[in-house]
C-alpha positions in Angstrom: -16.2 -18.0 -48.8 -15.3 -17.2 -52.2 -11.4 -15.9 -53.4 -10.7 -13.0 -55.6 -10.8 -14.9 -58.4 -13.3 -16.9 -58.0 -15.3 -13.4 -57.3 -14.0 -12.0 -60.2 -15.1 -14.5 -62.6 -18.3 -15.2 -61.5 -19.3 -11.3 -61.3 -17.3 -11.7 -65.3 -20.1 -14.2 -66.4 -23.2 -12.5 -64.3 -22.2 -9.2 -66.7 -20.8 -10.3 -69.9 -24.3 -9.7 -71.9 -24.6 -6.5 -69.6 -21.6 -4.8 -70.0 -19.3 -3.9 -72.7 -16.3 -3.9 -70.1 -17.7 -7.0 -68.1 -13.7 -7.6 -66.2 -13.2 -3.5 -65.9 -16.3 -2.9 -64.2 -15.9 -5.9 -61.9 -12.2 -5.4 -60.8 -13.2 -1.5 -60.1 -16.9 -2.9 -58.0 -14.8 -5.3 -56.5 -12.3 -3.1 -54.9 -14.8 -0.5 -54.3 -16.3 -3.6 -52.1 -13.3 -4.5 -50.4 -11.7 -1.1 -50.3 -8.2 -1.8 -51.7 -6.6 -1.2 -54.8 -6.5 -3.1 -57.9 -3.2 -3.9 -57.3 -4.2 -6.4 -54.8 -6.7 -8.3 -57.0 -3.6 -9.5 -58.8 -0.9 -10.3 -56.4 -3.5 -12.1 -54.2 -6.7 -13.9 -56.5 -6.4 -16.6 -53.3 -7.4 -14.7 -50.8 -11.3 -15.1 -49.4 -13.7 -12.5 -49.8 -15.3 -11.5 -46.4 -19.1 -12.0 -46.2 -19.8 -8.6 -45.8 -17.3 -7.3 -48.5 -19.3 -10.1 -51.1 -22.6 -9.3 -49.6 -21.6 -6.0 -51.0 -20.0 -6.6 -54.3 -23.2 -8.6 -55.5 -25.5 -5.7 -54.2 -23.0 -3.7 -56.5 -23.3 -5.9 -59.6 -26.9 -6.6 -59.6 -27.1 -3.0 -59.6 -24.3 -2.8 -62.5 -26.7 -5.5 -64.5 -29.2 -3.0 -64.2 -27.4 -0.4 -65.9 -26.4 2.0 -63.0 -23.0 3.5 -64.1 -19.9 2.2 -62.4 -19.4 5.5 -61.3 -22.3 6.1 -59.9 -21.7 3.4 -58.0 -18.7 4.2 -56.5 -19.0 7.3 -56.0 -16.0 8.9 -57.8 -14.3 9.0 -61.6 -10.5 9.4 -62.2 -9.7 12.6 -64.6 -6.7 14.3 -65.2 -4.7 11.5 -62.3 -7.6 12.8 -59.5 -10.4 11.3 -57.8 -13.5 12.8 -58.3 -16.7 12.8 -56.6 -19.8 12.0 -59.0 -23.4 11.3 -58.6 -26.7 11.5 -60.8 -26.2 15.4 -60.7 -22.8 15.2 -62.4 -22.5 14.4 -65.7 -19.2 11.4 -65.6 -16.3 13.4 -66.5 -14.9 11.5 -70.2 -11.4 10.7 -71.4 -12.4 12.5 -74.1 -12.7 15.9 -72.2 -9.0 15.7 -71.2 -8.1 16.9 -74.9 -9.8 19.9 -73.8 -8.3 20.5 -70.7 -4.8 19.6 -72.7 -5.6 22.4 -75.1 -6.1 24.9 -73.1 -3.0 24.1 -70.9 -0.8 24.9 -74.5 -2.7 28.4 -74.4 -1.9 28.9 -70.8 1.5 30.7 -69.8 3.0 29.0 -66.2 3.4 32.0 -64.4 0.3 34.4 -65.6 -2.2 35.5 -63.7 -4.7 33.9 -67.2 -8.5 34.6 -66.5 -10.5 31.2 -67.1 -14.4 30.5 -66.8 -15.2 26.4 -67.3 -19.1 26.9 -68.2 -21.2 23.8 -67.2 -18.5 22.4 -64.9 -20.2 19.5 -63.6 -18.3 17.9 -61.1 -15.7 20.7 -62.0 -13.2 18.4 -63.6 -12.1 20.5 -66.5 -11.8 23.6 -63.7 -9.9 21.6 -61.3 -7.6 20.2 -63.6 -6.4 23.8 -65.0 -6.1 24.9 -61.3 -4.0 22.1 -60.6 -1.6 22.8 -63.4 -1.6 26.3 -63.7 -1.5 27.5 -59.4 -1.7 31.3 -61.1 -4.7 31.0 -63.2 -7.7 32.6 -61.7 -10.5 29.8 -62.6 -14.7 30.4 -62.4 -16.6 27.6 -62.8 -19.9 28.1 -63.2 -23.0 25.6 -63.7 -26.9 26.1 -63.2 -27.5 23.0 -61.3 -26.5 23.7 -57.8 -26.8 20.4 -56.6 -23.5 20.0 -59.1 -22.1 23.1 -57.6 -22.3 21.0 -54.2 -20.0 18.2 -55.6 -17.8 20.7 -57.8 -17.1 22.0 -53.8 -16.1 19.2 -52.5 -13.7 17.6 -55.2 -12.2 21.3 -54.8 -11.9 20.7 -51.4 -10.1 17.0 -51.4 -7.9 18.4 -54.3 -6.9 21.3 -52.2 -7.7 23.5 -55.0 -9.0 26.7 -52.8 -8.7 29.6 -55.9 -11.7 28.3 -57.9 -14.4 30.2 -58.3 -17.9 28.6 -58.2 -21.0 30.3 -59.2 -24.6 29.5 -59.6 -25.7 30.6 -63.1 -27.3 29.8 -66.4 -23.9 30.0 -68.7 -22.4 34.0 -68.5 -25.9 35.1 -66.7 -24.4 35.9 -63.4 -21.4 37.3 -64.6 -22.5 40.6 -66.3 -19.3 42.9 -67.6 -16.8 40.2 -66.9 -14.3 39.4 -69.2 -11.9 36.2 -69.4 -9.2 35.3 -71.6 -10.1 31.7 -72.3 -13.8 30.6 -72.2 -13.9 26.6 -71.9 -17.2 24.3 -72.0 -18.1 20.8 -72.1 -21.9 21.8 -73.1 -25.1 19.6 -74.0 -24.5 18.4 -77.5 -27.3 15.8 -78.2 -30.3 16.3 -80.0 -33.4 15.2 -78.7 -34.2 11.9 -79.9 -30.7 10.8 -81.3 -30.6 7.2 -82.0 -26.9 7.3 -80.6 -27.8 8.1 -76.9 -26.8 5.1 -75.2 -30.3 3.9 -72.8 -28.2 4.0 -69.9 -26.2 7.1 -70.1 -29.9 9.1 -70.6 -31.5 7.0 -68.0 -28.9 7.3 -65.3 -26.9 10.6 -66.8 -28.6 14.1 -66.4 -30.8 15.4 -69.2 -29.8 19.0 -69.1 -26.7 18.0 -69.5 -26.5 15.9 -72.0 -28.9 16.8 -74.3 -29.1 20.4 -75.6 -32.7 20.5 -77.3 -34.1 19.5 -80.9 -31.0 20.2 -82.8 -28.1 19.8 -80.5 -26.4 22.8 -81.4 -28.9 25.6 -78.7 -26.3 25.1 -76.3 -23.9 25.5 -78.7 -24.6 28.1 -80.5 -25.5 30.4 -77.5 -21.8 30.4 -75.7 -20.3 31.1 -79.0 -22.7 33.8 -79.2 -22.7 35.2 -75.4 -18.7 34.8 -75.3 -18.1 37.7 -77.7 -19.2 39.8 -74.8 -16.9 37.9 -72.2 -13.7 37.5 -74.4 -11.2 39.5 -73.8 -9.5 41.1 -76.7 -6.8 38.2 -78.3 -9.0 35.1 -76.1 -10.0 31.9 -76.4 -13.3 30.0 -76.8 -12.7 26.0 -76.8 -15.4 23.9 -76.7 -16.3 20.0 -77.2 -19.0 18.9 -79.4 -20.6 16.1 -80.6 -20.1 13.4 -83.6 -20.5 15.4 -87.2 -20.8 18.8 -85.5 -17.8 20.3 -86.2 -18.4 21.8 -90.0 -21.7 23.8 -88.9 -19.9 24.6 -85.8 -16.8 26.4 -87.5 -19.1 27.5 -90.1 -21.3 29.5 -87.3 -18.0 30.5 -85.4 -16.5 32.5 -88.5 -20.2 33.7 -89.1 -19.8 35.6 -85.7 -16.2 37.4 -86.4 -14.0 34.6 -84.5 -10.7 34.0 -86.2 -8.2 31.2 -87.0 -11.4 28.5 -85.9 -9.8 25.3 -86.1 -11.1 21.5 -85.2 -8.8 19.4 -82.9 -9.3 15.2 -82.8 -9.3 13.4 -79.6 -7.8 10.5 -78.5 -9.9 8.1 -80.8 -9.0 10.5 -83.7 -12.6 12.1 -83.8 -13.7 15.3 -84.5 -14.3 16.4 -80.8 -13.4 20.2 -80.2 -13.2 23.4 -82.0 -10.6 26.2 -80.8 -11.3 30.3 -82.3 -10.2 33.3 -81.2 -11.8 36.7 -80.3 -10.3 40.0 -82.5 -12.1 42.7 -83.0 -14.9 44.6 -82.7 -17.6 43.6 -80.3 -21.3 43.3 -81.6 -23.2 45.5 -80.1 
C-alpha cells in the first residue's frame, strides 16, 4: 500500500497538465478519500493509504483529470468559515463573492430587525452568511431553480440558520408589494460566447447561472430595474458583475434615479461590485 506522500505525489504528477492547483486539489481529494483533515496529511505522510480509501482517491482524480470541479466532487465548498453543500445545480460559491457579503455587513446595524432578499442564492451562501452574522436580519433568498432551493435547505439546516426565507421565483416575481432595505445578487454576468469562460466551469457549472444572454448585462440590467419597486426608501442594491462591466453598469444605475453608485474592488483588486442607493420617487 501506498503512504500519504507517496499518494500525494503521484496524484501531483497524474494532474499537473490538468490542473492549475495540481497539490490543492489533491490534498482536498485525498482527505475527502480518507475522511480526515488536512492537518493529518502533514503530521503523518508515512502512514499507508487503505485499499479502499486509494481505490477511492484514484476514482476521484481520474475524475478531476477529466475536469469535474473539486467541489463537485466532494460535495461541499468552504465560504464565509462554513461548509456548504454544492452540486451541478449550484453554482460554486467564489472567494470573490465574500466582498459582497462583507459589504453588506458594513450597511447592516447588529441589532435591527434589516430586511434582506439574496436574489439567485444558489447554494444560499451569500444568505447564510448574513444570517449568520446578523441573528436579527430577516433574510429571503430566492432562486428559480428549485433543485438549488433543495441544497440552499439543507446548508440552512447544518448551519442551524432556521430564519431564512427560501422562495421559488424568477428574481422579485413571487414577491409582488414587498419591500427590503438591502437587495443583494450574485447574478449571471457572461455573455454568450465569451472567450473567457473557462471549458470546465461551463461544462460542469450551470448555464442559467452563469451566463446571462448575448450581452451579459439582461440579468443585470433587470434587478437594477425591478429593485426600484422593492427598495425601500434610503436602501441598498449591491451586486457583483463581471470583468469591464462596471462603467456601463454605474452608467445605467444613475440612468434609473439611484444615488451615490459607487464600484468596490475585490480581493484581487478588480472591479467586482457596484453599491447605489434608492431616494426618491418611484417610477411608475
Amino acid at each position: 500500500m501506498a503512504t500519504i506522500a507517496d499518494s500525494l505525489n503521484r496524484g501531483i504528477r497524474f494532474l499537473n497538465d490538468a490542473s492549475s492547483s495540481p497539490r490543492l486539489d489533491c490534498e482536498v481529494l485525498l482527505c475527502h478519500a480518507l475522511e480526515c483533515p488536512r492537518s493529518r496529511l502533514f503530521a503523518r505522510p508515512e502512514e499507508e493509504v487503505p485499499r479502499l480509501q486509494a481505490w477511492r482517491y484514484g476514482h476521484l482524480l481520474r475524475r478531476r483529470r477529466e475536469g469535474v470541479p473539486v467541489s463537485y466532487l466532494t460535495g461541499e465548498r468552504e465560504f464565509w468559515s462554513m461548509n456548504l453543500r454544492v452540486n451541478p445545480a449550484t453554482l460554486i460559491p467564489r472567494p470573490e463573492t465574500e466582498d459582497l457579503v462583507a459589504l453588506a455587513l458594513s450597511l447592516i446595524p447588529i441589532d435591527t430587525a434589516t430586511r434582506l432578499i439574496d436574489l439567485g442564492t444558489g447554494s444560499g451562501a451569500i444568505a447564510l452568511a448574513i444570517a449568520k452574522e446578523r441573528p436579527c436580519c430577516n433574510v429571503t433568498a430566492v432562486d428559480r431553480s428549485q433543485d438549488a432551493l433543495v441544497i440552499a435547505r439543507q446548508n440552512a439546516e447544518d448551519h442551524q440558520l432556521k430564519k431564512v426565507r427560501f422562495l421559488c421565483s424568477d428574481w422579485f416575481d413571487a414577491l409582488p408589494g414587498e419591500t427590503f432595505d438591502l437587495v443583494l445578487a450574485n447574478p449571471p454576468y457572461v455573455a454568450e460566447g465569451d472567450p473567457r469562460l473557462e471549458p470546465e466551469v461551463l461544462a460542469y457549472e450551470p448555464v442559467q447561472a452563469l451566463i446571462s444572454g448575448a450581452t451579459g448585462f439582461e440579468a443585470l440590467e433587470r434587478i437594477a430595474t425591478d429593485a426600484l419597486h422593492h427598495l425601500a426608501e434610503g436602501g441598498h442594491l449591491i451586486m457583483e458583475h463581471g470583468p469591464g462591466q462596471s462603467v456601463r453598469l454605474i452608467e445605467f444605475l444613475e440612468s434609473l434615479g439611484y444615488h451615490r453608485v459607487v464600484r468596490h474592488h475585490d480581493i484581487n483588486g478588480h472591479d467586482r461590485l457596484v453599491h447605489a442607493q434608492f431616494i426618491g420617487k418611484r417610477t411608475p
